[in-house]
C-alpha positions as CSV (number, residue, x, y, z in Angstrom):
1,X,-68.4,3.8,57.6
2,X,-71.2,1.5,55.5
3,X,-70.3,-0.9,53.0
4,X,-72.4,-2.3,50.3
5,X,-73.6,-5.8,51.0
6,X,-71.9,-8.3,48.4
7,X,-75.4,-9.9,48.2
8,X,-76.9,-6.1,46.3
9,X,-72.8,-5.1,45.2
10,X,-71.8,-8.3,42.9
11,X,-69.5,-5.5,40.9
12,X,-67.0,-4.4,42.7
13,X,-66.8,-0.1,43.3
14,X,-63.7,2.3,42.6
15,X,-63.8,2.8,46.6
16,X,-64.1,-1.1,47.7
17,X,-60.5,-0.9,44.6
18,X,-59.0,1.8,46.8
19,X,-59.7,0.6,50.5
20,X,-58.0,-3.1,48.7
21,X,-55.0,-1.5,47.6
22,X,-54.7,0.6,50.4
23,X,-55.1,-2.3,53.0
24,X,-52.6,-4.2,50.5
25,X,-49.7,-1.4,50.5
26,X,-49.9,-1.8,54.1
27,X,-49.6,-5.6,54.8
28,X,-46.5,-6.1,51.9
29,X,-45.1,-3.5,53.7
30,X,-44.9,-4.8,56.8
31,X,-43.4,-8.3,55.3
32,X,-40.8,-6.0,53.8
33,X,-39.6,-4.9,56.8
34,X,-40.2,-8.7,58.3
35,X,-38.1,-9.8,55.5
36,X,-41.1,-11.7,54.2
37,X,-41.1,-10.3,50.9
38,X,-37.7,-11.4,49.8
39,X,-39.7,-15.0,49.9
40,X,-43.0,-14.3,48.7
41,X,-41.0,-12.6,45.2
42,X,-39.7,-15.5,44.5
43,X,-43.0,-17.5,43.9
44,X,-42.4,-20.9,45.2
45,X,-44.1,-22.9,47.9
46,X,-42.3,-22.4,51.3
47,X,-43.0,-23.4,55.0
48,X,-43.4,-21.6,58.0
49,X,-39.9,-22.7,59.6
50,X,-37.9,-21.7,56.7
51,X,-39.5,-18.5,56.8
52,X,-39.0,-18.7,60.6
53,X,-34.8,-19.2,59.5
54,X,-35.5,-16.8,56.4
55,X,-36.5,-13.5,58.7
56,X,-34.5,-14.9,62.1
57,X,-38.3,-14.0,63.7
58,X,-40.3,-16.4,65.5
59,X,-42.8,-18.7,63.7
60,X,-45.9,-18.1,65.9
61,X,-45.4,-14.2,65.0
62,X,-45.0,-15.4,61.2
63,X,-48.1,-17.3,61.6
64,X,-50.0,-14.5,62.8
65,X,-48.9,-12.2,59.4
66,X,-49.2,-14.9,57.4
67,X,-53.0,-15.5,58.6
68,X,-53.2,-12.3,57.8
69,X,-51.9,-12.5,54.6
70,X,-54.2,-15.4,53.6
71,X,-57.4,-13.5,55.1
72,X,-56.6,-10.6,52.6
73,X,-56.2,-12.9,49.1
74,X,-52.2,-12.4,49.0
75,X,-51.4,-16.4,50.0
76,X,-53.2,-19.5,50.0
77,X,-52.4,-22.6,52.0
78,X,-50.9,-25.2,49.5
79,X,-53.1,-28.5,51.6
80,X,-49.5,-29.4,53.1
81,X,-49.5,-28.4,57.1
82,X,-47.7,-25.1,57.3
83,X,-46.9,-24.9,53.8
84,X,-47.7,-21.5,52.0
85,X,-47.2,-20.2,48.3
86,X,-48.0,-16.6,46.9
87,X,-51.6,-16.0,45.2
88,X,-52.0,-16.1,41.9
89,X,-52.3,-12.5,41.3
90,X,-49.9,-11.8,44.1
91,X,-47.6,-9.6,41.0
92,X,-50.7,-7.8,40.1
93,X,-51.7,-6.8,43.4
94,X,-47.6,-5.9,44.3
95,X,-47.6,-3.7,41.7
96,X,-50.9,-1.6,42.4
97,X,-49.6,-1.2,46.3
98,X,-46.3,-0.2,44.7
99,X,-47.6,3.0,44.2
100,X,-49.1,3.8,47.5
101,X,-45.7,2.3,49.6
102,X,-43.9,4.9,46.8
103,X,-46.2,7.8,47.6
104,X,-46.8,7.9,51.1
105,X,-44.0,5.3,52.6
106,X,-41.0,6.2,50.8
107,X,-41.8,9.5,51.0
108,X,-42.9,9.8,54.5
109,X,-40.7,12.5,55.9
110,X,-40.9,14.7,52.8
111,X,-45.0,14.4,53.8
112,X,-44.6,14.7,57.4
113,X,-42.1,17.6,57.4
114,X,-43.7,19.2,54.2
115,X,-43.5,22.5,56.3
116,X,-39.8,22.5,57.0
117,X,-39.5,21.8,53.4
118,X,-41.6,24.4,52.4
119,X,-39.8,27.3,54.8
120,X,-36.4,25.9,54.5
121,X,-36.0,23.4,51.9
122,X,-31.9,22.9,51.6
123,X,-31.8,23.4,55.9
124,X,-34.9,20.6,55.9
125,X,-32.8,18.7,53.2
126,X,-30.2,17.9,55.9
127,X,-31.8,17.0,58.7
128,X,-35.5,15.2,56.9
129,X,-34.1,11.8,54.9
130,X,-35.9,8.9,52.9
131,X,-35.4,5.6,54.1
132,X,-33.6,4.4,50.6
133,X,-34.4,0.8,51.4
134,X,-38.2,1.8,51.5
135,X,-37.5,3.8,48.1
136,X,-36.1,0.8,46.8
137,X,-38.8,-1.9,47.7
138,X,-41.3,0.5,46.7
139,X,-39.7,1.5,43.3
140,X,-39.0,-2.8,42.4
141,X,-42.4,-3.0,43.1
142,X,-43.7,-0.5,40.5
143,X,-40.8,-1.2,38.3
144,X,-41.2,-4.7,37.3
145,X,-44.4,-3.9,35.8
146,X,-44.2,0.3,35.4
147,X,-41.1,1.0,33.8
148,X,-38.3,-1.8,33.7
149,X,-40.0,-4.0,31.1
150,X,-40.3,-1.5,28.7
151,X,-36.1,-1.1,28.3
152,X,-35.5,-4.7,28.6
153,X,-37.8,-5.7,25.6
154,X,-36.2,-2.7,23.4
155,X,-32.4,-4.0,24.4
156,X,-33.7,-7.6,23.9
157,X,-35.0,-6.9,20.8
158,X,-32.2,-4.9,19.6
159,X,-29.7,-7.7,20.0
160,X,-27.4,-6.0,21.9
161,X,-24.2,-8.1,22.7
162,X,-22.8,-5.4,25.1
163,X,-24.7,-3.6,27.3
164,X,-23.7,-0.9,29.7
165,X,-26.6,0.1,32.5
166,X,-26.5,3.2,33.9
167,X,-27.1,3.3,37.3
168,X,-27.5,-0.3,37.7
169,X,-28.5,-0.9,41.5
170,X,-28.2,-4.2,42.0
171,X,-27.8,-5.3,38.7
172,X,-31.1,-7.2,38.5
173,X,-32.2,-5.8,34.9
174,X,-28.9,-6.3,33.3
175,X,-28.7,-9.8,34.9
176,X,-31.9,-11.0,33.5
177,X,-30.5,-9.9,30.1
178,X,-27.1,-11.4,30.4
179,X,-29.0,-14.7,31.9
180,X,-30.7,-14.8,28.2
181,X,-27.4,-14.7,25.8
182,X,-24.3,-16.6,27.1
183,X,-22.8,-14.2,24.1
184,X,-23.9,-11.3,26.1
185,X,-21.3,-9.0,28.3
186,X,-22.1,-5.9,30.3
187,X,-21.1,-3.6,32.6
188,X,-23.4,-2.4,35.9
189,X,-22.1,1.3,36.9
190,X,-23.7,3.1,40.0
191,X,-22.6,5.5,42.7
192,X,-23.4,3.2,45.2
193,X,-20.9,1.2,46.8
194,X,-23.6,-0.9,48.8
195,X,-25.1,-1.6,45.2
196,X,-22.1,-2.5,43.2
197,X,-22.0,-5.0,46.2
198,X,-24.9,-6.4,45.9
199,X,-24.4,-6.7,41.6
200,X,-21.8,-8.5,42.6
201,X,-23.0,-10.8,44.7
202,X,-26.2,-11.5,43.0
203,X,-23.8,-11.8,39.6
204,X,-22.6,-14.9,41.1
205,X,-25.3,-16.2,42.3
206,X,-26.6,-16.0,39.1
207,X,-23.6,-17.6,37.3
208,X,-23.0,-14.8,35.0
209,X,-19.7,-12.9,37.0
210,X,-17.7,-13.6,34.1
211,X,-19.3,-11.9,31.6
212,X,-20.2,-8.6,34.4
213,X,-18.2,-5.8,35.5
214,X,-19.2,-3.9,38.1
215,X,-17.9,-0.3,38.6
216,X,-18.6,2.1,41.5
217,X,-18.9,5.6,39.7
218,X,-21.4,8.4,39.1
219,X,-23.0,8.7,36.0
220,X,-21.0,12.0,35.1
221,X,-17.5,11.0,35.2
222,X,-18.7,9.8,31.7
223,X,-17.5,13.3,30.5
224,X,-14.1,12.3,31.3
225,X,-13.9,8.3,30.8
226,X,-16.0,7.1,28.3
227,X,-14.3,3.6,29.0
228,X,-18.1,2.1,30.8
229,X,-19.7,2.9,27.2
230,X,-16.8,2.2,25.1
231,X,-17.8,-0.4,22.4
232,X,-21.2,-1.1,23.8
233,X,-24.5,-2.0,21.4
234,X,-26.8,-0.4,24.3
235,X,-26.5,1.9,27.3
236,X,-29.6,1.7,29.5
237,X,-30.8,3.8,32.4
238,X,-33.8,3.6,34.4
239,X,-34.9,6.4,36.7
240,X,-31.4,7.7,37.1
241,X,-30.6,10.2,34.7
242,X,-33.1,13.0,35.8
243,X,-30.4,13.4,38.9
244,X,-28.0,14.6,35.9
245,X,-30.5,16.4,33.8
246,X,-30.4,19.7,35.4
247,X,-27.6,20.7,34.6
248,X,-27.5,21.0,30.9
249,X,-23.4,21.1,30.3
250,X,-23.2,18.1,32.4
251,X,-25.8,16.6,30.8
252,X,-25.3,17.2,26.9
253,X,-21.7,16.4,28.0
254,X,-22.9,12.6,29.4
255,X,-25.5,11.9,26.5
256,X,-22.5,13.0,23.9
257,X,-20.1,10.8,25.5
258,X,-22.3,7.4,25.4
259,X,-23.2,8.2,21.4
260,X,-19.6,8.3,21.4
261,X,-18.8,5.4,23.5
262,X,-21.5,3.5,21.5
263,X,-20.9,1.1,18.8
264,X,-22.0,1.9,15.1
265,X,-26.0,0.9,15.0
266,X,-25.9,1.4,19.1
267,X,-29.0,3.0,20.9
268,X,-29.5,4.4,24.5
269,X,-32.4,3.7,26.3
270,X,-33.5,5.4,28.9
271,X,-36.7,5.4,31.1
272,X,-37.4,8.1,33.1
273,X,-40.2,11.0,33.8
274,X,-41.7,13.9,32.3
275,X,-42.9,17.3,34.1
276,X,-46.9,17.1,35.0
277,X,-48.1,14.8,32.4
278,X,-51.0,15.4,31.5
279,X,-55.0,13.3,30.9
280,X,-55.4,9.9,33.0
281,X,-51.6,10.3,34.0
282,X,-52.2,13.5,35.8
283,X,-52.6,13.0,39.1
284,X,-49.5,10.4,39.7
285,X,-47.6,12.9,37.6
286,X,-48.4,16.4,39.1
287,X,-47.2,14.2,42.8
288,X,-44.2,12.9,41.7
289,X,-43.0,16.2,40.1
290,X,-44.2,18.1,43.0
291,X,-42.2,15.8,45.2
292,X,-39.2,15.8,42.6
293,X,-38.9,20.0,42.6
294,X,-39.7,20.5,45.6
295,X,-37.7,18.0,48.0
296,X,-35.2,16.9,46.1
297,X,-34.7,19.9,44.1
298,X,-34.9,17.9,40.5
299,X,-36.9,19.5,37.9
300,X,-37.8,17.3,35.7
301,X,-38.2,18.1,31.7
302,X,-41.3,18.4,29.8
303,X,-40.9,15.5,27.1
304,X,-40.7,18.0,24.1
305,X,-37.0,19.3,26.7
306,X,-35.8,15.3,26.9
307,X,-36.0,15.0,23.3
308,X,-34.2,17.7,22.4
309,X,-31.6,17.1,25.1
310,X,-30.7,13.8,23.1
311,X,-30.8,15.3,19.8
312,X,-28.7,18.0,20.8
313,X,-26.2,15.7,21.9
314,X,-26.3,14.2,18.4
315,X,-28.0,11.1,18.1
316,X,-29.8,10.8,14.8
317,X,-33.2,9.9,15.6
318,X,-35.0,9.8,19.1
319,X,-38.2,8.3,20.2
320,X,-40.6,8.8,23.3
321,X,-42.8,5.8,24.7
322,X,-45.0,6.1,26.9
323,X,-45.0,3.6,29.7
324,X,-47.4,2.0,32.2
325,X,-46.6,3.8,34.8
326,X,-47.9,7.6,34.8
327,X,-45.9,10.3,33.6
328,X,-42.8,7.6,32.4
329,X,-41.2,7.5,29.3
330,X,-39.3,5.6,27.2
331,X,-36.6,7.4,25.3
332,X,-34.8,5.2,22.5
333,X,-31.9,7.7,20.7
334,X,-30.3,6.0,17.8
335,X,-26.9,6.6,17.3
């Protein structure tokens, strides 16, 4: 394969973009299954023996990725021996590999097994699963800059005191907002027990347990105990509520018991996805609602469907945003 000298290509082409991002997806990967990445999100300058300590891997291994890693543009060598720090644009160039680890990593054996799924979805179903802390890694990465920042500068701005996230995971989102406001309480609800572990945990860390409770529940025993919602100024949910939405009882049922649960003025806002987008978001779009019907047997709505879901649950006005990352929206439903 030929490749334009640099001295006739100063501009750089859409294919030298994708072979980049490509080649990118690959090497962050591979430092999240080191454990590298866990370092290289926080920012900071760090050496080649903590990391060593950091990943319980030996350093001359490190050294080898890390060579790698500063070949590619991802770190630069700080002067000090051994001493490393993120590039610059090392967010920027995350986010773009996001969806590539997303596509084809976290959805691996849906791809590889795409027969199976095809001929026998629910009997492929059991036996074909995604790695869920490749779906994870993958999803943070396009999150942060996709989909997350568009429900924490709504909530911010609203000046919500109580906040209830739906779903929580970890608790990372609701954190950062509780970090902001020492006024502010919430509560992180998700199925998970591994991820109500982990709110917990990085709740203290973060000095905020006080002001946090963390319940292990799914999102639906809302239409029995409105108690997670109960008072709150804004319930969030990112990604989460299109397991719900197919079921329409169940999930009029949910969206009627947060207005309820909500406090007068109180908004939801929730991020999630809309069937086959179409224009420039068409092509991310038309693969994750491919993958969303036909592996995980979640149809999602067409955005005219998700706004009438929330207005027929009662909620007095109800927007639609879209967000950066294709085929995403941003519903905000006034109470």
């Amino acid at each position: 394969m030929s490749r334009p000298s640099a001295l006739n290509s100063p501009l750089e082409s859409p294919l030298d973009r994708a072979a980049d991002i490509a080649a990118t997806a690959a090497l962050l990967q591979i430092g999240a299954e080191l454990g590298v990445d866990q370092m290289l999100d926080v920012g900071a300058v760090f050496g080649i023996n903590e990391l060593a300590r950091h990943t319980d891997l030996p350093a001359p291994g490190l050294k080898e990725y890390l060579t790698a890693l500063v070949a590619a543009g991802l770190v630069v060598e700080t002067g000090a021996a051994g001493q490393y720090r993120p590039a610059d644009d090392y967010a920027d160039r995350r986010y773009e590999a996001g969806y590539v680890s997303w596509s084809v990593g976290a959805n691996y054996p849906f791809i590889e097994n795409a027969r199976s799924f095809l001929s026998d979805r629910d009997g492929a179903g059991r036996v074909h699963h995604r790695d869920g802390r490749r779906v994870a890694v993958s999803s943070r990465w396009v999150g942060e800059r996709g989909f997350y920042q568009g429900v924490y500068e709504h909530v911010r701005a609203s000046g919500a005191r109580r906040i209830t996230d739906l779903g929580a995971g970890a608790g990372r989102l609701l954190i950062k907002l509780l970090l902001e406001d020492p006024a502010r309480t919430g509560v992180a609800l998700d199925i998970s027990g591994a991820a109500c572990a982990a709110a917990k945990e990085a709740a203290v860390q973060a000095g905020v347990e006080d002001r946090l409770e963390v319940t292990e529940r799914p999102i639906e025993s809302l239409m029995d105990d409105l108690s997670p919602v109960d008072g709150a100024d804004a319930v969030q949910a990112c990604f989460v509520m299109h397991d719900v939405v197919e079921d329409d009882t169940v999930f009029r049922k949910v969206l009627a018991g947060c207005r309820e649960g909500l406090a007068p003025g109180g908004c939801m806002a929730v991020v999630d996805a809309v069937s086959y987008a179409p224009g420039t978001e068409r092509k991310f779009s038309a693969l994750f609602t491919y993958l969303h019907a036909n592996f995980m047997d979640i149809r999602l709505p067409a955005e005219r469907e998700w706004l009438q879901k929330f207005e027929a649950a009662g909620f007095s006005s109800v927007t639609s945003v879209p967000q950066p990352m294709p085929g995403s929206r941003l519903f905000i439903a006034a109470k």
